[in-house]
C-alpha positions as CSV (number, residue, x, y, z in Angstrom):
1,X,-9.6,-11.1,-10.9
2,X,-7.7,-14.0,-12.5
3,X,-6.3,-15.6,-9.3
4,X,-9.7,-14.9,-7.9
5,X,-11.7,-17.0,-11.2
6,X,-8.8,-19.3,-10.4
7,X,-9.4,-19.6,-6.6
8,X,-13.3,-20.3,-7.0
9,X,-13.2,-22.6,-9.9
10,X,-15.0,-25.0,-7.5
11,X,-17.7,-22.8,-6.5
12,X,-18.4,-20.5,-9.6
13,X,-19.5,-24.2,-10.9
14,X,-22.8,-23.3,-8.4
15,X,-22.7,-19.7,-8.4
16,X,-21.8,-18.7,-11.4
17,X,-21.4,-21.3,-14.4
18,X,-21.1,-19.0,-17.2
19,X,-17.8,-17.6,-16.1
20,X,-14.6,-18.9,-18.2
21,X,-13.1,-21.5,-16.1
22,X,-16.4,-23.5,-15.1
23,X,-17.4,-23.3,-18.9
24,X,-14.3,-25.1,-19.7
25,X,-13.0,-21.9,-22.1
26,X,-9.8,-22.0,-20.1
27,X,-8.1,-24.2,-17.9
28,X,-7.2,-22.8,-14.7
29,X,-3.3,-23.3,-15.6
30,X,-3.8,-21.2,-18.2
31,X,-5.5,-18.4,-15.8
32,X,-2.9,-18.7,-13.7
33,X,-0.1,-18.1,-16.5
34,X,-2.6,-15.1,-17.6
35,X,-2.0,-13.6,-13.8
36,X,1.3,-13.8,-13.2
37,X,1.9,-12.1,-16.7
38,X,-0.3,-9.1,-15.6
39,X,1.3,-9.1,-12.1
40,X,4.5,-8.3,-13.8
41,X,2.9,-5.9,-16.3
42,X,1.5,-4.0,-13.6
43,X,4.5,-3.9,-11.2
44,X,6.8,-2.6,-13.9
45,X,4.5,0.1,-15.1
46,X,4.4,0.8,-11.1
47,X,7.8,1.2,-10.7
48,X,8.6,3.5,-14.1
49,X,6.1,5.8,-12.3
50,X,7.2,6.3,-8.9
51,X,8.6,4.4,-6.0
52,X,5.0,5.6,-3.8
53,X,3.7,3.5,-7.1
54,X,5.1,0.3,-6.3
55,X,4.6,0.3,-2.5
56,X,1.0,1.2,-3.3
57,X,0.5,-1.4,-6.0
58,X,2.5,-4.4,-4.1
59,X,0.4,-3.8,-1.2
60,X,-3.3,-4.4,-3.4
61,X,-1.8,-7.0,-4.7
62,X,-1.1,-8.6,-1.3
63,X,-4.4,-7.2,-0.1
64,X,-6.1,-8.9,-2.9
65,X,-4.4,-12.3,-2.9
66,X,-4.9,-12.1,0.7
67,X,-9.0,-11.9,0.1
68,X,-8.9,-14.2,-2.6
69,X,-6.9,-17.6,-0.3
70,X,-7.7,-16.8,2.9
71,X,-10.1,-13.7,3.2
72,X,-13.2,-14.8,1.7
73,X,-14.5,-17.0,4.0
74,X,-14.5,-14.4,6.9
75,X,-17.9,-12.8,5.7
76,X,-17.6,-9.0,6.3
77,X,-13.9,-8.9,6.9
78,X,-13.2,-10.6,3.2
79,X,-15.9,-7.9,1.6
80,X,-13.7,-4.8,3.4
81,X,-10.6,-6.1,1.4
82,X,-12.4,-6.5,-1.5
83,X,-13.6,-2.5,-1.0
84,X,-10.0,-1.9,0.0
85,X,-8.8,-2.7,-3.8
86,X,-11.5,-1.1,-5.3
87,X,-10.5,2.1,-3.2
88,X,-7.0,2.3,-3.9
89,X,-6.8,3.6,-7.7
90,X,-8.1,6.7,-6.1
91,X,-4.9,7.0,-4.1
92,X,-2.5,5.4,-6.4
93,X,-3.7,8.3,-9.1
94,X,-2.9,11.1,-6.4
95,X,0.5,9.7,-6.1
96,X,0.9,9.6,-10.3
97,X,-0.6,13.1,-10.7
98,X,0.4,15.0,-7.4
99,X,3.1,12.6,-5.5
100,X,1.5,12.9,-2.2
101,X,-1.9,11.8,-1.1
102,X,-4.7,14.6,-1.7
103,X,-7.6,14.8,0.4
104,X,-10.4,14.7,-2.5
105,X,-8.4,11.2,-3.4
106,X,-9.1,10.4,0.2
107,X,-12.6,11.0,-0.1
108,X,-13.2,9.3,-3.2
109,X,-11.8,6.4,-2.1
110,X,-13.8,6.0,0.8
111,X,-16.9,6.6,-1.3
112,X,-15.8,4.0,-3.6
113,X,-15.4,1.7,-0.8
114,X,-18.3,2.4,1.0
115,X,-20.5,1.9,-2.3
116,X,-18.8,-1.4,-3.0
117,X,-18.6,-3.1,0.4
118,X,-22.8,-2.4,0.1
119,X,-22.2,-4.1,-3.2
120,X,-20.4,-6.9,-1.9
121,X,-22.9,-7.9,1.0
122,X,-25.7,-7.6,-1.4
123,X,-23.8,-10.2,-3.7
124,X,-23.2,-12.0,-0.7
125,X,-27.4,-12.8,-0.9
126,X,-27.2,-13.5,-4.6
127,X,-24.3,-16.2,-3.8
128,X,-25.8,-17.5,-0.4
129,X,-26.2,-21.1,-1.7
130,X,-23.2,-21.9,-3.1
131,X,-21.5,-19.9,-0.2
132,X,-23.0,-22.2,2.5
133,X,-21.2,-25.2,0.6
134,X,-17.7,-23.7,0.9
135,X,-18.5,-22.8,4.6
136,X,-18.1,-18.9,3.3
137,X,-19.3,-16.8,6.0
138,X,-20.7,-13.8,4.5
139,X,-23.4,-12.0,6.8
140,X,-26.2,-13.7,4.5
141,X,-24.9,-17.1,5.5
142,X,-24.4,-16.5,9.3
143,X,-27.0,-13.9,9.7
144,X,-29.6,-14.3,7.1
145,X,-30.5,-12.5,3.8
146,X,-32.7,-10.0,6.0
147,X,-29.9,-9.0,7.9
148,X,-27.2,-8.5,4.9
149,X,-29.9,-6.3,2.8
150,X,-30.1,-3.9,6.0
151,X,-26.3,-3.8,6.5
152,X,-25.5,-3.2,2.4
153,X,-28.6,-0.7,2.5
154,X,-26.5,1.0,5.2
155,X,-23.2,1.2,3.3
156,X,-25.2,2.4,0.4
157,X,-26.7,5.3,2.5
158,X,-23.5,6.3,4.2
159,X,-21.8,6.5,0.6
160,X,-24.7,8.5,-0.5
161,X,-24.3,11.0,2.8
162,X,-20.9,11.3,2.6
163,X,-21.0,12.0,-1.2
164,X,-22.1,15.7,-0.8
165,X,-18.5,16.5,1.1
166,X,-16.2,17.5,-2.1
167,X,-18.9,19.7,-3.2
168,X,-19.4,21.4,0.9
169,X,-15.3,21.8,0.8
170,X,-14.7,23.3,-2.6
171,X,-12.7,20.3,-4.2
172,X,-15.0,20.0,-7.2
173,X,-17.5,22.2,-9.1
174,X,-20.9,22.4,-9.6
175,X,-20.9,19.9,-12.7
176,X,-20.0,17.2,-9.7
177,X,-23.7,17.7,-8.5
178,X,-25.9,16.1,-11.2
179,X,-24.1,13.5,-11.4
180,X,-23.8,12.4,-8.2
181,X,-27.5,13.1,-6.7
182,X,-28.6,10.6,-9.8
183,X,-25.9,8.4,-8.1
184,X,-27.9,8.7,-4.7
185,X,-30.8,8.7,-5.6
186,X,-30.2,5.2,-7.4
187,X,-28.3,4.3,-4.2
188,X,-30.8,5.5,-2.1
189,X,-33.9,3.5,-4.2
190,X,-31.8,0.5,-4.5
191,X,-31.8,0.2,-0.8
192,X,-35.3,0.4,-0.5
193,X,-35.6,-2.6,-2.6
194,X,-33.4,-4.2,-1.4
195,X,-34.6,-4.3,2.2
196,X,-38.4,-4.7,0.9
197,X,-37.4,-8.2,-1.2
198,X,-34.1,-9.5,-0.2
199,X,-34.7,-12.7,-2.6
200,X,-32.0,-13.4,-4.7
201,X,-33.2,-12.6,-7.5
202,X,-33.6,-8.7,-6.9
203,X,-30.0,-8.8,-4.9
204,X,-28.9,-9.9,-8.3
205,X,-30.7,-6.8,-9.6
206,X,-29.3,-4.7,-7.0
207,X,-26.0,-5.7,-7.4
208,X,-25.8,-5.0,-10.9
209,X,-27.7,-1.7,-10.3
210,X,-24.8,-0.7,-7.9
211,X,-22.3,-1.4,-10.5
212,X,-24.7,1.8,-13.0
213,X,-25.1,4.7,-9.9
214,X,-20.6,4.1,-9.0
215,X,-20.5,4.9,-12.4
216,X,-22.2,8.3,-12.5
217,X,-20.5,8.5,-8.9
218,X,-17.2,8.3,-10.9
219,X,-19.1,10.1,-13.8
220,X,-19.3,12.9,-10.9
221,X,-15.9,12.6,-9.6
222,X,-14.7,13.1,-13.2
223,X,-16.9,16.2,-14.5
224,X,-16.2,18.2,-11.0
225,X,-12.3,17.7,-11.2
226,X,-12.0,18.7,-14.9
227,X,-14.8,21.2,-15.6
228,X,-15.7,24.7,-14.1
């Protein structure tokens, strides 16, 4: 997130100027200090867990640099690898707790990156002015905002679809349920608005919505794997 507030000190002045670096709170030298210090941090606690650790954590790092110099001006391609880092901690945890990769971890992680990358293209119509400017090709930009509501709407419904599985295959209890039908149905209303006023303003909305229903999706993932 620091090499990312560092990379788009230019264009957080337009999209978002209350952020640390545009508001002149830090300089970016200083973020970039802060980032190498928690790369290091994060690669030593990686590898005084496991060696399947320090792969996994080496590659989101790569993955996420990756997005943040070169990925984020290829529109939908930038927003999977963005969804790809929010995805692994699902994995990396089934390597801490179980060494090997468990299939609920699998599915989890694929809800969490289905959820996001919806997340990501509807923040892609909150940013589409200052996107244009950088010649960041999000699907809002190249496509319109009509066209990036209708394509996060259906990430947000194939999350929401696929979000029944653990339940179906016996990988969580029944305390998973409320959670996660309050989780679709918030997905499944956000959508709806979403594709009804695809202004910025309500993408904003919708974005920050998302952010509430992958919490009681995580809420869910949490109760059903420790409870009953």
């Amino acid at each position: 997130m620091a090499i990312n507030d560092y990379w788009d000190r230019e264009i957080d002045k337009i999209n978002e100027p209350a952020r640390p670096i545009p508001r002149g709170l830090v300089s970016p030298l200083e973020v970039l200090i802060f980032a190498a210090i928690l790369t290091i941090l994060g690669f030593v606690a990686a590898t005084l867990t496991n060696f399947s650790c320090l792969v996994i954590a080496v590659l989101s790092w790569l993955v996420s640099v990756t997005y943040t110099t070169k990925g984020k001006k290829t529109g939908l391609p930038g927003n999977l690898l963005v969804s790809l880092c929010i995805a692994i901690p699902f994995v990396y945890a089934s390597f801490i707790i179980k060494e090997r990769l468990e299939l609920s971890a699998v599915i989890f992680a694929s809800l969490a990156f289905l959820s996001n990358t919806g997340r990501e293209l509807t923040k892609g119509i909150v940013d589409v002015q200052g996107d244009r400017t950088r010649n960041i090709e999000t699907i809002a930009v190249s496509h319109g905002e009509d066209t990036a509501a209708y394509v996060a709407s259906t990430f947000y419904f194939l999350a929401s679809f696929l979000s029944l599985l653990p339940l179906y295959l016996g990988l969580v209890s029944s305390w998973f349920l409320p959670f996660v039908l309050f989780a679709d149905a918030g997905f499944v209303s956000s959508s709806l608005m979403l594709i009804a006023d695809h202004s910025s303003k309500n993408a904003r909305r919708i974005k920050n919505l998302a952010l509430l229903w992958m919490s009681f999706g995580l809420l869910a993932f949490i109760t059903g794997s420790t409870i009953g």
